[in-house]
N, CA, C and O atoms as CSV, one atom per row, in Angstrom:
chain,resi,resn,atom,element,x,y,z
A,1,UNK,N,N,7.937,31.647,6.854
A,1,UNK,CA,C,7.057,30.909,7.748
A,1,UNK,C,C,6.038,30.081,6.971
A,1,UNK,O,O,5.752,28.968,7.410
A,2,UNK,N,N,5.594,30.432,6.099
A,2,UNK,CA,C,4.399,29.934,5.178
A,2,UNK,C,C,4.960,28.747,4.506
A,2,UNK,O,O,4.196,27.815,4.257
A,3,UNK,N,N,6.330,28.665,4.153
A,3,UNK,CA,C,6.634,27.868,3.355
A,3,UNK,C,C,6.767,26.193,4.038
A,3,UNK,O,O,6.503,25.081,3.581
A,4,UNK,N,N,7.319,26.694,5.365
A,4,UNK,CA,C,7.657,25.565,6.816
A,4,UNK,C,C,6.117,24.692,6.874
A,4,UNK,O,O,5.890,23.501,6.662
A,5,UNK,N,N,5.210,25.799,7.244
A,5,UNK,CA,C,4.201,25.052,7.084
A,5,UNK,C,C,3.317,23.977,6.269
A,5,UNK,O,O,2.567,23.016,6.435
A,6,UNK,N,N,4.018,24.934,5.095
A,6,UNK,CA,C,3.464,23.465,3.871
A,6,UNK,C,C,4.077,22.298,3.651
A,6,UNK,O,O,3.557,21.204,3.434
A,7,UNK,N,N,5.451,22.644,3.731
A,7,UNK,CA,C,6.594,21.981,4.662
A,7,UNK,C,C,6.045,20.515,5.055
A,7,UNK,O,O,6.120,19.335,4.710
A,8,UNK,N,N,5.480,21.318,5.948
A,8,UNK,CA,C,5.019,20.341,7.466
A,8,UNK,C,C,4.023,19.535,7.205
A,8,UNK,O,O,3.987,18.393,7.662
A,9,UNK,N,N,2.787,20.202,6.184
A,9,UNK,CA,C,1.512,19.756,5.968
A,9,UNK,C,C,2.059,18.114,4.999
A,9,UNK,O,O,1.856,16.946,5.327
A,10,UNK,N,N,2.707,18.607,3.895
A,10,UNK,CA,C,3.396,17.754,2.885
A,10,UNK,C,C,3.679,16.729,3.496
A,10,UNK,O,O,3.479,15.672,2.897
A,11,UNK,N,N,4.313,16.668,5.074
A,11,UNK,CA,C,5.106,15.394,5.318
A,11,UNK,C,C,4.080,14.534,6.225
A,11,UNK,O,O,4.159,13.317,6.390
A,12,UNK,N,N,2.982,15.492,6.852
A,12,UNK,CA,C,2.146,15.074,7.286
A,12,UNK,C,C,1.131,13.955,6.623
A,12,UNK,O,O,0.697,12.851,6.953
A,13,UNK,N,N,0.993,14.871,5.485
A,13,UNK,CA,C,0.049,13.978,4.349
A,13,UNK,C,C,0.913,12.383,4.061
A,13,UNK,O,O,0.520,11.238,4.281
A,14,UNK,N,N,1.952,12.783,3.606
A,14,UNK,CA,C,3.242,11.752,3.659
A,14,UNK,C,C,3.046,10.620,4.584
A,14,UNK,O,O,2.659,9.526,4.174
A,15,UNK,N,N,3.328,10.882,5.939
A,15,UNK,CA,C,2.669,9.732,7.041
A,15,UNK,C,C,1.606,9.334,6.972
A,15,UNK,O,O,1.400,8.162,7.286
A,16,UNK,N,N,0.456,10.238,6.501
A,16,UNK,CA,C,-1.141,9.333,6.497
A,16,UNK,C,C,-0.941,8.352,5.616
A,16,UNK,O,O,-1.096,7.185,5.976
A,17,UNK,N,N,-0.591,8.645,4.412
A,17,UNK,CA,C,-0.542,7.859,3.245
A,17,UNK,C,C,0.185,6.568,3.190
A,17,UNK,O,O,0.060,5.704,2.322
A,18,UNK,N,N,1.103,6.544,4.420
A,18,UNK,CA,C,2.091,5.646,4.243
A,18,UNK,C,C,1.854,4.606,5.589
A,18,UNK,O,O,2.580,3.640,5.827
A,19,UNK,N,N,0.506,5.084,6.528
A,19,UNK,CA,C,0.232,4.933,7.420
A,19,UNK,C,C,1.270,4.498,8.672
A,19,UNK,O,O,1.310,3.413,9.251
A,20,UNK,N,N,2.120,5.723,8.910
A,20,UNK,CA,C,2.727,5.936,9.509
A,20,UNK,C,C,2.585,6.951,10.693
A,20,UNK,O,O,1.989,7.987,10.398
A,21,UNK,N,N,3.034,6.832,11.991
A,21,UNK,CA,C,2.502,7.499,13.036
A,21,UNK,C,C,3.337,8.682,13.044
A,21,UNK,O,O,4.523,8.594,12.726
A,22,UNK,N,N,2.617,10.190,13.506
A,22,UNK,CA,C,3.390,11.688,13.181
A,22,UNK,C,C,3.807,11.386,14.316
A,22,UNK,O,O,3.430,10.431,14.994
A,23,UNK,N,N,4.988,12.561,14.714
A,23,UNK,CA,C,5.605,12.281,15.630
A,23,UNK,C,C,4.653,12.885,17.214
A,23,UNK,O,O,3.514,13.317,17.034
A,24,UNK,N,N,5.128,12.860,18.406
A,24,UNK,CA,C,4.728,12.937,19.556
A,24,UNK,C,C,3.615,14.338,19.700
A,24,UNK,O,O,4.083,15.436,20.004
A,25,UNK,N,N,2.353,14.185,19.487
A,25,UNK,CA,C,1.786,15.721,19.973
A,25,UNK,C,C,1.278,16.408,18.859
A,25,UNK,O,O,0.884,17.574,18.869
A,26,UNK,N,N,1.300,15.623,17.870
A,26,UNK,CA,C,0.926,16.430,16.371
A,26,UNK,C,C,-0.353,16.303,16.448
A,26,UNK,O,O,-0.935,17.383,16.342
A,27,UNK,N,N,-1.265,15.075,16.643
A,27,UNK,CA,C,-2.677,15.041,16.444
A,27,UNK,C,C,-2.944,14.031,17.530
A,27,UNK,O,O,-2.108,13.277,18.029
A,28,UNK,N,N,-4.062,14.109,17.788
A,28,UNK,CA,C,-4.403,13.405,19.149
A,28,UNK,C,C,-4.459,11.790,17.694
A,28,UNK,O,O,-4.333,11.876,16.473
A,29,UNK,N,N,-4.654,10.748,18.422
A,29,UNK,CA,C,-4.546,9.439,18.184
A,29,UNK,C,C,-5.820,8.724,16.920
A,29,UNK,O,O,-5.798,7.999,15.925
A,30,UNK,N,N,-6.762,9.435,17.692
A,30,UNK,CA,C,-8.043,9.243,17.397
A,30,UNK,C,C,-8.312,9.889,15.854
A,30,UNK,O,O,-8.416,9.255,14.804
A,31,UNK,N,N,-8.395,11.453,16.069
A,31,UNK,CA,C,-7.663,11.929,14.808
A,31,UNK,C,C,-7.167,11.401,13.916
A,31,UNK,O,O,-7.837,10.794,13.081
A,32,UNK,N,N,-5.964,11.490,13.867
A,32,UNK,CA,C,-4.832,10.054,12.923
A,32,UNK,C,C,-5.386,9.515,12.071
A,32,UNK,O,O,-5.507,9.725,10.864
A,33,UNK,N,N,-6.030,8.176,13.306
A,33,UNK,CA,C,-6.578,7.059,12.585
A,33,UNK,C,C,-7.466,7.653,11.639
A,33,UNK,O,O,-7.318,7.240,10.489
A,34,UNK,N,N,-8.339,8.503,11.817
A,34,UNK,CA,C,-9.100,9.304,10.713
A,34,UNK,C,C,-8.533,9.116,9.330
A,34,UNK,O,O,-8.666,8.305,8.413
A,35,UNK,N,N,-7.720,10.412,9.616
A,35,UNK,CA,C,-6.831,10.316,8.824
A,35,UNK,C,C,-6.106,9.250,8.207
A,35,UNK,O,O,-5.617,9.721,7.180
A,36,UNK,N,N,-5.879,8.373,8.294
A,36,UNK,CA,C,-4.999,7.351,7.936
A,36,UNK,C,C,-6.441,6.907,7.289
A,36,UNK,O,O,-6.517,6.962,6.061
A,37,UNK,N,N,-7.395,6.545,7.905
A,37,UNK,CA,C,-8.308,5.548,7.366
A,37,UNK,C,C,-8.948,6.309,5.858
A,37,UNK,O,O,-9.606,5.748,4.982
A,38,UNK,N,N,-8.566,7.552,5.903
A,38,UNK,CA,C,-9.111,8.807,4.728
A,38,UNK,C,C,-8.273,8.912,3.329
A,38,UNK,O,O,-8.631,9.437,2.275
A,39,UNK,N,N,-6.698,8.064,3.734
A,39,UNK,CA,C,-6.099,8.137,2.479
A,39,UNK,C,C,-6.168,6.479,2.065
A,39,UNK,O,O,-6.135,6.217,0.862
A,40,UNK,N,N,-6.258,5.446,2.969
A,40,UNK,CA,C,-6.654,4.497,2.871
A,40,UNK,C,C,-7.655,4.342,1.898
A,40,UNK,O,O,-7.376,3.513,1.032
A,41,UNK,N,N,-8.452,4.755,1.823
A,41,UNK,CA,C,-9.822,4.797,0.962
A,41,UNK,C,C,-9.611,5.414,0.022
A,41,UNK,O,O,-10.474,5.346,-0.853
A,42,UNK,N,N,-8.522,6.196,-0.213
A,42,UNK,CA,C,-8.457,7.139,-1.551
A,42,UNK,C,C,-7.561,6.110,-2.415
A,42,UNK,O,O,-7.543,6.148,-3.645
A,43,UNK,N,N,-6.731,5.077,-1.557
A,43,UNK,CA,C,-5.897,4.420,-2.457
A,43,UNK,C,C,-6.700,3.460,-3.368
A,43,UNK,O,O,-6.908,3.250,-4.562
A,44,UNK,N,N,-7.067,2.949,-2.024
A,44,UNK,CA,C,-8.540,1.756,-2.826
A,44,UNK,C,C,-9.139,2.053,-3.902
A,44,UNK,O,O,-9.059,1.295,-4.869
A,45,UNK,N,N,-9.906,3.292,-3.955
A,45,UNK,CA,C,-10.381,3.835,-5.098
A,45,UNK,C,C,-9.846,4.080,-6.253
A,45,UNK,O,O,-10.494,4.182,-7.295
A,46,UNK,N,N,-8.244,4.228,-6.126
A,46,UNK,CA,C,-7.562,4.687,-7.071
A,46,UNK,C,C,-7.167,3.223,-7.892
A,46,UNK,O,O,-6.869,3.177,-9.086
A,47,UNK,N,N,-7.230,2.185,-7.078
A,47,UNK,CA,C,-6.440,1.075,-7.391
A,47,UNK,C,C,-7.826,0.476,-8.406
A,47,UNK,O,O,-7.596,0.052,-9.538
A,48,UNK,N,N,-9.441,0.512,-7.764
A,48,UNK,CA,C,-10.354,0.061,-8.609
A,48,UNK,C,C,-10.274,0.595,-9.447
A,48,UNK,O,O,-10.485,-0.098,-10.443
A,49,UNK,N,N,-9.897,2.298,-9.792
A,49,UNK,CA,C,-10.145,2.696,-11.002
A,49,UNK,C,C,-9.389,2.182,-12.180
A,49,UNK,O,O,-9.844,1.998,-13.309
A,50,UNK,N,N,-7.998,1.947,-11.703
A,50,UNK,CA,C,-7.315,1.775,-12.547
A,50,UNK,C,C,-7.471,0.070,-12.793
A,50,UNK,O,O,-6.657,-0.312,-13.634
A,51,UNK,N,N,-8.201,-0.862,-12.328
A,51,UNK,CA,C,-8.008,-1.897,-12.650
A,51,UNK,C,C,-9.444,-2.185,-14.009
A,51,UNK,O,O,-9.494,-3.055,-14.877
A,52,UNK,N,N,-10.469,-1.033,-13.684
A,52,UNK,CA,C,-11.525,-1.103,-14.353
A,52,UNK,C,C,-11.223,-0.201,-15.630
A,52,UNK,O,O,-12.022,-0.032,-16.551
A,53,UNK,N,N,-9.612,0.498,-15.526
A,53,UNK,CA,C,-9.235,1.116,-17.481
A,53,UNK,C,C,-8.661,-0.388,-17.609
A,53,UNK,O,O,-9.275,-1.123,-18.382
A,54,UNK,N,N,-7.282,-1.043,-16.766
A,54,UNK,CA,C,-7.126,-2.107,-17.494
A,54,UNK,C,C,-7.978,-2.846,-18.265
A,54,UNK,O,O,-7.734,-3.227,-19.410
A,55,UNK,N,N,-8.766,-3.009,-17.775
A,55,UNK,CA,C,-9.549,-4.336,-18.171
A,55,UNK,C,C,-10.933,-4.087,-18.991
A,55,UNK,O,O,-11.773,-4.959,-19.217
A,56,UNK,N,N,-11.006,-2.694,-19.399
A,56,UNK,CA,C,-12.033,-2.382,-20.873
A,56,UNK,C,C,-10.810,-2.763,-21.814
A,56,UNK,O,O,-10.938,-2.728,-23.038
């Protein structure tokens, strides 16, 4: 059972990241967008960081 769940969490994270909608009933809407807007911002960050090693 434990394993399904991480499973689940994994693919979940998967859709935020890819900003893709979970399927029917997983998280209310509102939620989501949270979410979505939460890995959104982690990419951004990741993308400044790495443009500020390029470029020392």
């Amino acid at each position: 059972m434990k394993g399904q769940g991480s499973s689940l969490s994994s693919a979940m994270r998967t859709y935020a990241r890819n900003g893709e909608n979970p399927p029917d009933g997983f998280m209310c809407p509102q939620g989501w967008s949270v979410l979505v807007r939460y890995y959104e911002s982690l990419q951004a960050e990741d993308a400044t960081q790495q443009s500020a090693v390029v470029s020392a």
